[in-house]
N, C-alpha and C positions, 0 to 999 in steps of 0.2 A: 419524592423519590419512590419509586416503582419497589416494589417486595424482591423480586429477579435484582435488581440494582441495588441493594443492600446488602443481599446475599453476596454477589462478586465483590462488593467491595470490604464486607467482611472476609473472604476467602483471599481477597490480595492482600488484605492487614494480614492475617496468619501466615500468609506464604514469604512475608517479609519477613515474618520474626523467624523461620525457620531457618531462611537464607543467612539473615543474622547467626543465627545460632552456629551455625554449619560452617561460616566464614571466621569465625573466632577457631571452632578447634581445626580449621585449617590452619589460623597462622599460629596456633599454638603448634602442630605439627610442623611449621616450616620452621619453627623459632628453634625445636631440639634437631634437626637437621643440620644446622646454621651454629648449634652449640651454646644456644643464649637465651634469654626469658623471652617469653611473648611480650610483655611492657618494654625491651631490650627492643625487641623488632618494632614493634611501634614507636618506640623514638628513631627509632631506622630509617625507618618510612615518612616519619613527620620531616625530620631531616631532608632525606630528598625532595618535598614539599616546600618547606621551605626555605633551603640552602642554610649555609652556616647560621648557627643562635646558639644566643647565652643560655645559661642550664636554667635560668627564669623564666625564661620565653619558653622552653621546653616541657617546664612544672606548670605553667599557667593551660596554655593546652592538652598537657595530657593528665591536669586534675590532678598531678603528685606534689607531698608536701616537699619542701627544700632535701631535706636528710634524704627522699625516698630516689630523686633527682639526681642528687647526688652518688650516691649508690649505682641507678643504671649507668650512668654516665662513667663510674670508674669502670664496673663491669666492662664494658662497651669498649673504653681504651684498651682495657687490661687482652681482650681478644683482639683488638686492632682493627676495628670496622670504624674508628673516630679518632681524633688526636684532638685536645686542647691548643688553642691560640690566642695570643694577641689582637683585640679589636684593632684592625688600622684604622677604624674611624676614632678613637680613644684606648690607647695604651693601657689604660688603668683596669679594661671590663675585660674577663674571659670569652673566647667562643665557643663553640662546642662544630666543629668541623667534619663531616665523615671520608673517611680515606676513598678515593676512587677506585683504586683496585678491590677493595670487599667490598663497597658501592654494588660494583659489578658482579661479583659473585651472587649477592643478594636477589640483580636482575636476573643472574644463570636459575637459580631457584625460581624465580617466579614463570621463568619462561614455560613451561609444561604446561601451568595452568593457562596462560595464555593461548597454548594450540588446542588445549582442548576446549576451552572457550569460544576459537575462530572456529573449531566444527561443530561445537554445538549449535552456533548462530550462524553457522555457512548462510544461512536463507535469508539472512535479515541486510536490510542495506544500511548504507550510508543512514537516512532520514531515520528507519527504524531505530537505528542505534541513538540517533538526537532525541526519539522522543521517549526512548528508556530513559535516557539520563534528567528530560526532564519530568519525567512520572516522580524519578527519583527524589529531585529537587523538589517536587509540589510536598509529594511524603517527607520527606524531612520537615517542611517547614510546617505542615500540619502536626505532627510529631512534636516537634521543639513547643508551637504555641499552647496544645494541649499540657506539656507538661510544667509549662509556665502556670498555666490556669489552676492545676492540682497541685502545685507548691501553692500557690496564692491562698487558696481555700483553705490548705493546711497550716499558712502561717502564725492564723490567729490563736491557736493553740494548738500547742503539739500531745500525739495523743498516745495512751502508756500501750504499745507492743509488748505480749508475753504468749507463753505457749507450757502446756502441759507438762507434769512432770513424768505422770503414768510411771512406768515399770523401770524408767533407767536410774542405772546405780552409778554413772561416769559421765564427766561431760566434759566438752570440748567447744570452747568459743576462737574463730579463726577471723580477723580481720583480710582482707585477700589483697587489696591495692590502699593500703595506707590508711591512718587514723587521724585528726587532729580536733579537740577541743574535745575529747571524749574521755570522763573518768568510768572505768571496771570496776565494780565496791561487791561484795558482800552484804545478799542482798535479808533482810528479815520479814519475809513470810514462807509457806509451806504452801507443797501441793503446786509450785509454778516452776519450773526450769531456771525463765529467768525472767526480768520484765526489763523493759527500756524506753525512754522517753527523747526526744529529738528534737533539735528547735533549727529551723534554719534548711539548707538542703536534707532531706533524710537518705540511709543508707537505701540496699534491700536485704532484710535479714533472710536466710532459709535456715530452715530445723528438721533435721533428717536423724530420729532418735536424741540422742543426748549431744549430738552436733550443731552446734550455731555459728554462721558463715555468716558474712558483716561486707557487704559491699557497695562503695559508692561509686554513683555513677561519675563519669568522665564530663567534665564542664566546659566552657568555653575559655579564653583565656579573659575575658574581663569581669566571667563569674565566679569563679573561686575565692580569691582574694577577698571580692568584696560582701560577700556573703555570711554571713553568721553562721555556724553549721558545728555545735554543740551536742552533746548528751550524756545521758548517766544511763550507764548498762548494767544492771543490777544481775549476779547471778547464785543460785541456790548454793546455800550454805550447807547442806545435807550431805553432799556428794562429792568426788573430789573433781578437779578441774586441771586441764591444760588449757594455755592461755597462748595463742601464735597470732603476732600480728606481722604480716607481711608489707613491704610497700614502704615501710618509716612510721613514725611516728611525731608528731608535731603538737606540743601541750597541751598533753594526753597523761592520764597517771592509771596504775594498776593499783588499786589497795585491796590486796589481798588477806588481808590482818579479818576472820574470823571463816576463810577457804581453807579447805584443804588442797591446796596447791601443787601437782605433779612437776612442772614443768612450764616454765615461760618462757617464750622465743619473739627474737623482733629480728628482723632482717630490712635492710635498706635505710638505714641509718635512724637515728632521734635525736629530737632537739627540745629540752625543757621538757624532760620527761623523768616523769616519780614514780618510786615504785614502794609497798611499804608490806612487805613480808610476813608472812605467819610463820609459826612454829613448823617445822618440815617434820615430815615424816620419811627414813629413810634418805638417800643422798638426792637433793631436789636440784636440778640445772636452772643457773639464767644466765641465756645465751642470747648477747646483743652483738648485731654486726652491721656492718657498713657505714661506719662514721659516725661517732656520737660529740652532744656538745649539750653541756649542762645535766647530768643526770646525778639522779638522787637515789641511792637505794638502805632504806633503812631495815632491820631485822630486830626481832626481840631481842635482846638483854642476854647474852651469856649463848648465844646458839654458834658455833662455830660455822665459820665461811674462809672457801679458799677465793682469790681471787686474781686471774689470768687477764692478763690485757696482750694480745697480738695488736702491734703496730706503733708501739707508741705512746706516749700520754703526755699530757699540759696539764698541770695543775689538779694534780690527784688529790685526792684524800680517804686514809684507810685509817678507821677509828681513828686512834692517835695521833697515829702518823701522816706527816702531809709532805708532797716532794714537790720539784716547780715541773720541769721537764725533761721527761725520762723517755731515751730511743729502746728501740729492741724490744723484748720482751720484756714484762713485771711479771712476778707470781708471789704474792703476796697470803697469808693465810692464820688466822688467829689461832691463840694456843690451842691443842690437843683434834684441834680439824682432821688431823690422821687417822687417829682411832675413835673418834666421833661415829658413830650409826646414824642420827638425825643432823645433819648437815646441809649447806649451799658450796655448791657448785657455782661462782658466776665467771661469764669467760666471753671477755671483747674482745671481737675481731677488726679490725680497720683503724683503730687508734680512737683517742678519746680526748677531750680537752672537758675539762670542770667536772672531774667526776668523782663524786663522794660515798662511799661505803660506808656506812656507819650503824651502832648499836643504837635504839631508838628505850630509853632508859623508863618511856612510860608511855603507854597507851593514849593517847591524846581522843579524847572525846569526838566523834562525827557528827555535825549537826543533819 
């Protein structure tokens, strides 16, 4: 290959990522138009792809753990662009169906882009347009093999990502499209933000000051599942921390027990997920939303917590107390929580089944 032929073909790989780039905050823009997530509109779209599907077949393709699924999928009814049904091929399995009339709304939205598309390519024909799409298809599939080859290289050991701690005094670790097989610990060295280790698909971290953003890519639907895709994300004990993991959570634990903890947030449901608290400073919030099932949250000895459940619950348990199934609201909250200064806040949204709040009466050793 010719030096000029390396170059245009460098210069079409960048103008690919840029198109990339550009086409995400577009349909993150058409998603707040529309009133709903961008992962909301990409199940939208996958949808019309591929007609009715189970919320498996949904999680398998768009790389979300079950909780997280479940989550957009309520979302999605809850505004009425989808309704749940009955398999007629098996009565027993759900579908996940989108309604035709917001169907079509969705088209009204994308129509704009579409004319300005037919004038930007007014000149191109018929064949022109076959052989974009199959430039398209060569690039993807050189893409896809490529990044088969760079997991491959990387599987034989996974290898420790950290980054500087320099001048910040605050940090903030944000997972963006869901977690699973990842423990958060409190990490024991200085002078690193934070370090983390990865076995199996890796995320891509970025770090913009004391900010750490956690994102995995989107898989196929017969690689997720079968994939191993673990790690321990260690973050400095120095400094305090807010902890938001977006997308769900899927057997994944926070142990926050030696952080100074501001603040932890999960949204789009968890399943078989732990959590194990430090001493708070001040009134500290744990806010989990969109459907949880199996969750564990332990706190030191004697620290007061209130604790709110919206939607519902199956099979509580609060310290002492344990209930079967409880509609409506719970509010729950151990002695003197009122006038307590260092306190928890935790507060479910969407309803919860197996969920245990409890005082953790001794420190249990981390190997």
């Amino acid at each position: 290959m010719s030096a000029d032929e390396w170059n245009a073909l460098s210069g079409v790989l960048r103008a690919l990522g840029r198109t990339a780039a550009q086409h995400l905050l577009f349909s993150q823009a058409l998603a707040a138009q529309l009133g709903i997530g961008s992962t909301d509109l990409e199940c939208l779209l996958l949808l019309r792809d591929l007609g009715p599907a189970t919320a498996g077949q949904l999680a398998e393709v768009l790389g979300l753990t079950t909780g997280a699924i479940t989550g957009v999928v309520d979302r999605l009814v809850a505004a009425g662009f989808v309704v749940r049904d009955s398999d007629p091929a098996d009565r027993r399995r759900v579908i996940v169906r989108p309604v035709p009339e917001r169907a079509q709304q969705v088209d009204e939205a994308l129509a704009p882009l579409l004319v300005s598309l037919a004038r930007s390519l007014a000149g191109y024909s018929t064949a022109n347009l076959d052989l974009v799409l199959d430039f398209q298809a060569r690039a993807r599939q050189s893409l896809e093999a490529e990044t088969a080859r760079l997991r491959s290289e990387q599987s034989g050991a996974s290898a420790v990502l950290s980054a500087s701690l320099g001048e910040v005094s605050a940090g903030s670790l944000e997972f963006t499209n869901g977690v699973s097989g990842v423990a958060v610990v409190a990490g024991d060295f200085v002078g690193e933000l934070y370090r983390a280790r990865f076995e199996g698909v890796p995320p891509t971290l970025r770090v913009q000051g004391g900010s750490i953003g956690v994102r995995y890519r989107r898989m196929g639907p017969f690689e997720w599942g079968g994939t191993r895709h673990s790690g321990v994300l260690e973050l400095n004990a120095s400094i305090p921390w807010s902890i938001t993991l977006h997308g769900g959570a899927s057997a994944a634990s926070v142990d926050a027990r030696g952080l100074q903890l501001r603040e932890l947030r999960v949204d789009g449901g968890a399943s078989k997920f732990d959590v194990w608290l430090p001493r708070p400073t001040g009134s500290v919030c744990v806010c989990l939303e969109g459907g949880l099932n199996r969750i564990q949250i332990e706190r030191p000895a004697g620290v007061p917590l209130q604790l709110q459940v919206q939607g519902g619950a199956n099979r509580l348990e609060f310290d002492e107390q344990r209930f079967g199934a409880v509609g409506g609201d719970v509010r729950l909250a151990s002695p003197g929580w009122e006038i307590a200064e260092d306190r928890y806040l935790v507060e479910v949204r969407g309803g919860a089944s197996r969920l245990t709040v409890q005082e953790s009466q001794e420190v249990p050793v981390r190997d």
